[in-house]
N, C-alpha and C positions, 0 to 999 in steps of 0.2 A: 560430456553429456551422453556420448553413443554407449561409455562403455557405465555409465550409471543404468540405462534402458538393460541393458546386458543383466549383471547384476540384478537388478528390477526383477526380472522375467524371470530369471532363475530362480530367485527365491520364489514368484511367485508359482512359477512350474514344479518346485519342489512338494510347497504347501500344497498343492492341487494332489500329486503323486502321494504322499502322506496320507492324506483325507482317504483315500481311493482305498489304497491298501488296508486302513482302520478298517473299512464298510466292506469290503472283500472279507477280512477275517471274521467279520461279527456275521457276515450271509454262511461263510464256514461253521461258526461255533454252534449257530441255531440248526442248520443242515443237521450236520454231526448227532446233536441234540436228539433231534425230530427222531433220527434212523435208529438211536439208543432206545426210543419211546415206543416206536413201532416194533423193534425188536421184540423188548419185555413180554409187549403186550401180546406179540403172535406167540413167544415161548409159553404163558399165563392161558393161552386160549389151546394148544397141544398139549398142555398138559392133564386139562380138563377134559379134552375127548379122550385120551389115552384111560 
């Protein structure tokens, strides 16, 4: 029984660390994203004062 609880946990401490890291990478992708967006837009607004 102690080492099925073991097992148990594990899996379920895995599942938990998985999940985490999926929503870590998708808060990086839209970051990323954002800094691409703002980028354009300040080079589109320099080049209009120039």
């Amino acid at each position: 029984m102690f080492a099925l609880g073991i097992i148990k946990g594990t899996i379920i401490g895995m599942g938990v660390g998985v999940m985490a890291g999926l929503a870590l990478k998708e808060v990086c992708k839209m970051k990323k994203k954002k800094d691409q967006i703002s980028k354009t837009e300040s080079d589109i607004v320099d080049q209009e004062n120039s």
